[in-house]
GUMAR-314341 format. One record per atom (N, C-alpha, C): residue number from 1; residue in one letter; atom name; x, y, z. Coordinates in steps of 0.02 Angstrom, whole numbers. Layout:
BEGIN
+------+-------+------+--------+--------+--------+
| fiza | lumfi | firo |      x |      y |      z |
+------+-------+------+--------+--------+--------+
|  NUM |     A |   CA |      X |      Y |      Z |
...
+------+-------+------+--------+--------+--------+
REM end
This chain:
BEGIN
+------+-------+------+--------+--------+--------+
| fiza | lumfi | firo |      x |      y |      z |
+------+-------+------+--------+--------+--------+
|    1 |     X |    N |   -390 |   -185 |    654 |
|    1 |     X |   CA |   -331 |   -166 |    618 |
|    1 |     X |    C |   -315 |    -93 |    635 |
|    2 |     X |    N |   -228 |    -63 |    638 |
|    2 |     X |   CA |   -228 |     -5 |    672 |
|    2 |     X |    C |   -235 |     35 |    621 |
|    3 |     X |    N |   -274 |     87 |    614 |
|    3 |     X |   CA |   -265 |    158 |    557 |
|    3 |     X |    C |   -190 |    177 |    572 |
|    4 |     X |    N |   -188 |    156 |    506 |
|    4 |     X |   CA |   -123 |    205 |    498 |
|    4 |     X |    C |   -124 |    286 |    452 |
|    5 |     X |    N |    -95 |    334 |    469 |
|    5 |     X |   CA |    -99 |    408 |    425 |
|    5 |     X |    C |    -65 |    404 |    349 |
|    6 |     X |    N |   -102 |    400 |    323 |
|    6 |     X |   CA |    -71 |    407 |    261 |
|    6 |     X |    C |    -55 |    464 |    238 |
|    7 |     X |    N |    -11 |    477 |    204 |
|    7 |     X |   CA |     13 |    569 |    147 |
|    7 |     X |    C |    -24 |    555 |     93 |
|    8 |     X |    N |    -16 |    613 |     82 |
|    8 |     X |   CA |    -23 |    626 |     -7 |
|    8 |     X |    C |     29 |    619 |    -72 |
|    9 |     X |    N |    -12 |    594 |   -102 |
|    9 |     X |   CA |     42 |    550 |   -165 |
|    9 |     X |    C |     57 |    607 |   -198 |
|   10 |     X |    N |    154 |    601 |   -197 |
|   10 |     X |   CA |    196 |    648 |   -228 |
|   10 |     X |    C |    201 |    660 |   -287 |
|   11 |     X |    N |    167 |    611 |   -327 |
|   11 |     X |   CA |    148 |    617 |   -405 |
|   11 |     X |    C |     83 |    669 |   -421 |
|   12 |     X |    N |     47 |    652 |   -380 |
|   12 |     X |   CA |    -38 |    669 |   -420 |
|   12 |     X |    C |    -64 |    732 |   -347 |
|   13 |     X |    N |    -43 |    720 |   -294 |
|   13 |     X |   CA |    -92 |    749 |   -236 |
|   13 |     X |    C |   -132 |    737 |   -214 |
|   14 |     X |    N |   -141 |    670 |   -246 |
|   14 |     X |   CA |   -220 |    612 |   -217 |
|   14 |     X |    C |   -200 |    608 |   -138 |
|   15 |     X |    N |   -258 |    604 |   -115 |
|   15 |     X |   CA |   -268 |    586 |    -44 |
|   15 |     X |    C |   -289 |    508 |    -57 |
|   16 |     X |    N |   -296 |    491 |   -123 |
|   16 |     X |   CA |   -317 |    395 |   -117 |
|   16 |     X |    C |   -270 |    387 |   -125 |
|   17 |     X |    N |   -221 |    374 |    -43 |
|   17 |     X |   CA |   -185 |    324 |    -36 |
|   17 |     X |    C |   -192 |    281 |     -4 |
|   18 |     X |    N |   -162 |    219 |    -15 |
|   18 |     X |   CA |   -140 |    172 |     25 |
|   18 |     X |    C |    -88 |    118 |     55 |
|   19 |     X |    N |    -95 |    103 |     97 |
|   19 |     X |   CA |    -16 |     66 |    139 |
|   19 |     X |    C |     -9 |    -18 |     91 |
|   20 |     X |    N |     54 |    -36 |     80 |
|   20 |     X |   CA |     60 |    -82 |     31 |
|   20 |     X |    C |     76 |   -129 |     82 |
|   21 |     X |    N |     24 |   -168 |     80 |
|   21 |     X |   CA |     26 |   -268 |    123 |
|   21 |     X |    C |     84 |   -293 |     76 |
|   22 |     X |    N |    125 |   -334 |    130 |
|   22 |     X |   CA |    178 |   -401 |    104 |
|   22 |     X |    C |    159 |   -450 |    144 |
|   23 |     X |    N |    179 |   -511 |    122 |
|   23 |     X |   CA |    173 |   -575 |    152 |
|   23 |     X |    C |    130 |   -598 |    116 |
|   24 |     X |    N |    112 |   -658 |    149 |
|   24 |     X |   CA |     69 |   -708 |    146 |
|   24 |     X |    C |     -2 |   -679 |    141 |
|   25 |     X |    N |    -68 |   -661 |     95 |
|   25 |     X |   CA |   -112 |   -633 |    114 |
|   25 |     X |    C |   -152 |   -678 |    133 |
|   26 |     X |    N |   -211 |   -670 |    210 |
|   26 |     X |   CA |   -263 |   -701 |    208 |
|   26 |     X |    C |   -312 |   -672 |    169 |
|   27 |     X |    N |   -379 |   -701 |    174 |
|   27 |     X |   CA |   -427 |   -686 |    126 |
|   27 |     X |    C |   -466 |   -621 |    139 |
|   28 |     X |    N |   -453 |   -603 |    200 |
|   28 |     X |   CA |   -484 |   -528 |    219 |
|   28 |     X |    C |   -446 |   -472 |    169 |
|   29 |     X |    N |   -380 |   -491 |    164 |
|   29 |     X |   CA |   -342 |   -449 |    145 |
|   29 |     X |    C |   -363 |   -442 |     56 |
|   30 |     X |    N |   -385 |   -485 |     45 |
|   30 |     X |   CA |   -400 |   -490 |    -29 |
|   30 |     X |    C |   -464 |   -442 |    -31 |
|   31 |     X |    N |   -511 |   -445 |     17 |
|   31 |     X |   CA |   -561 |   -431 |     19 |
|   31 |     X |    C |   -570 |   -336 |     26 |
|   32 |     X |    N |   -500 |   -334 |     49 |
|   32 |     X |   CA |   -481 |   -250 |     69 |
|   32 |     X |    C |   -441 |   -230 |    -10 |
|   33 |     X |    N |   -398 |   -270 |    -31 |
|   33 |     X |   CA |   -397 |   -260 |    -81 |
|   33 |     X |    C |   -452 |   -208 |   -154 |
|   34 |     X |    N |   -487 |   -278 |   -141 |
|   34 |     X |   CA |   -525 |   -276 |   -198 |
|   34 |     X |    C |   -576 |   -205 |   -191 |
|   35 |     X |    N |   -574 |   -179 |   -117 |
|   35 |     X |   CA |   -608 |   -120 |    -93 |
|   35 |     X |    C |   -567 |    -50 |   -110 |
|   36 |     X |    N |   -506 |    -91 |   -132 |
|   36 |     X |   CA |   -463 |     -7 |   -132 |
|   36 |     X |    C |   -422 |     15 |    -54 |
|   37 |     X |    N |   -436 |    -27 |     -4 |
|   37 |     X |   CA |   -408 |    -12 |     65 |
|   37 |     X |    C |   -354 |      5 |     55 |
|   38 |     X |    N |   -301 |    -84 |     53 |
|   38 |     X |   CA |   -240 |    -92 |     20 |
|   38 |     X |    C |   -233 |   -108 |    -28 |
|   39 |     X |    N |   -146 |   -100 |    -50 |
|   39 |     X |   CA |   -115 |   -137 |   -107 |
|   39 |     X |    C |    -78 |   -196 |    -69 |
|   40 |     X |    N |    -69 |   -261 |   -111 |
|   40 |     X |   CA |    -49 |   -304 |    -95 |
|   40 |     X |    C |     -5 |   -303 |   -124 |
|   41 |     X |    N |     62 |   -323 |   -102 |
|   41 |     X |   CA |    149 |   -310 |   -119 |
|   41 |     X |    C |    170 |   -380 |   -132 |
|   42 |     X |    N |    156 |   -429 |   -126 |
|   42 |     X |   CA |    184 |   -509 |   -127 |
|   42 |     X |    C |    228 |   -501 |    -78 |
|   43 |     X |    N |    237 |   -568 |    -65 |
|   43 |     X |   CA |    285 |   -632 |    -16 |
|   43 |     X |    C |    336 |   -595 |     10 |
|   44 |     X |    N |    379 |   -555 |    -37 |
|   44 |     X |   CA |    446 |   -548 |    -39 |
|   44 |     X |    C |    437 |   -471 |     -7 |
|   45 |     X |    N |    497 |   -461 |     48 |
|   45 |     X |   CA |    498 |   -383 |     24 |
|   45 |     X |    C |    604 |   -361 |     48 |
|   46 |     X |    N |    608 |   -306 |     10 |
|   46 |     X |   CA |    668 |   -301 |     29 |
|   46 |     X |    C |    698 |   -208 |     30 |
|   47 |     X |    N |    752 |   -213 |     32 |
|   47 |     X |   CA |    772 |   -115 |     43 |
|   47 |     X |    C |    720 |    -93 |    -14 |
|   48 |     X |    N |    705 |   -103 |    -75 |
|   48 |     X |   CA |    662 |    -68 |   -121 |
|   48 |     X |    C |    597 |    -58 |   -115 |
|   49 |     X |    N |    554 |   -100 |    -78 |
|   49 |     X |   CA |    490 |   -105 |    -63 |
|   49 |     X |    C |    451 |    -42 |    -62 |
|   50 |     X |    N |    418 |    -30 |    -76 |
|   50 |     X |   CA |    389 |     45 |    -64 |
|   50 |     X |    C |    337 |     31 |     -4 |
|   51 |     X |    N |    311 |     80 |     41 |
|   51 |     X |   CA |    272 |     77 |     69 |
|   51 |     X |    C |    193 |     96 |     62 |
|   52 |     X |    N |    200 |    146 |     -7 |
|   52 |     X |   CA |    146 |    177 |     15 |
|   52 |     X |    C |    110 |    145 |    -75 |
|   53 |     X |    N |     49 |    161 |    -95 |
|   53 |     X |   CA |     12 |    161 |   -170 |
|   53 |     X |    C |    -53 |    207 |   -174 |
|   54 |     X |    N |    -41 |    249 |   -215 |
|   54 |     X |   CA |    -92 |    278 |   -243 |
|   54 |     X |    C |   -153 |    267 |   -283 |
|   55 |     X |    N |   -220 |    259 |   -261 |
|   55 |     X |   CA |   -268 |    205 |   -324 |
|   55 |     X |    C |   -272 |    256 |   -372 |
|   56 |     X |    N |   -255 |    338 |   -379 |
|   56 |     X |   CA |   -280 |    374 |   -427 |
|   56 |     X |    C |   -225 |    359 |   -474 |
|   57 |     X |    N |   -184 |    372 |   -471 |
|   57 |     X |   CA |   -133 |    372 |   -534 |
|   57 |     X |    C |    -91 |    323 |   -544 |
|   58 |     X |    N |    -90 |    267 |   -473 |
|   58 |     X |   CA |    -38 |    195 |   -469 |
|   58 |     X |    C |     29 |    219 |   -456 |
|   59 |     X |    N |     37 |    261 |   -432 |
|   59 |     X |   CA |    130 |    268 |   -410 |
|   59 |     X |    C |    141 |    240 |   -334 |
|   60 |     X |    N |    164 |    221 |   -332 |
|   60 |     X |   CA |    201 |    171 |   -268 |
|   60 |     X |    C |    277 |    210 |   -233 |
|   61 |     X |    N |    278 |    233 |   -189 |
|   61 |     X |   CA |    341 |    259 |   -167 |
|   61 |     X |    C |    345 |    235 |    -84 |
|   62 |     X |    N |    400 |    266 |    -59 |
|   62 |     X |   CA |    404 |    265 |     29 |
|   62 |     X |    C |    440 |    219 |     32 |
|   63 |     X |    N |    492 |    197 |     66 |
|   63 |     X |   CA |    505 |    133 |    110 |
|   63 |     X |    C |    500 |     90 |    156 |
|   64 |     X |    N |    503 |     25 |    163 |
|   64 |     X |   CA |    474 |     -2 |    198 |
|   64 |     X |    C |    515 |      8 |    266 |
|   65 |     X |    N |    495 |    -12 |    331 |
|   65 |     X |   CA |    537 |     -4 |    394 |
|   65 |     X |    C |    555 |    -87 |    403 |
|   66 |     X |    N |    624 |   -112 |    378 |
|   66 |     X |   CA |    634 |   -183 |    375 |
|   66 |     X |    C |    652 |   -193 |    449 |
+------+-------+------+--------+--------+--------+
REM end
């Protein structure tokens, strides 16, 4: 999987961020999940989507590149 660079969350300054999965998840992805890797976004995504999630404080911002 490619590293992607993450920022720092504009709420808090946490460096625990992470990139928000859409689609269909396989079970790896659950598995990254449950590690804190990613956030999982569901099925759907559209102009609002955020891209990015913070595990320290939960704010979600960025857009997605549709």
């Amino acid at each position: 999987m490619k590293k992607i660079k993450t920022p720092k969350c504009p709420a808090c300054g946490s460096a625990k961020v992470v990139v928000i999965v859409y689609g269909l998840p396989l079970p790896k992805a659950f598995e990254m999940e449950e590690k804190g890797l990613v956030k999982l976004g569901g099925c759907c995504i559209d102009d609002d989507s955020p891209r990015w999630h913070c595990n320290d404080c939960q704010h979600d911002w960025g857009k997605m590149k549709i």
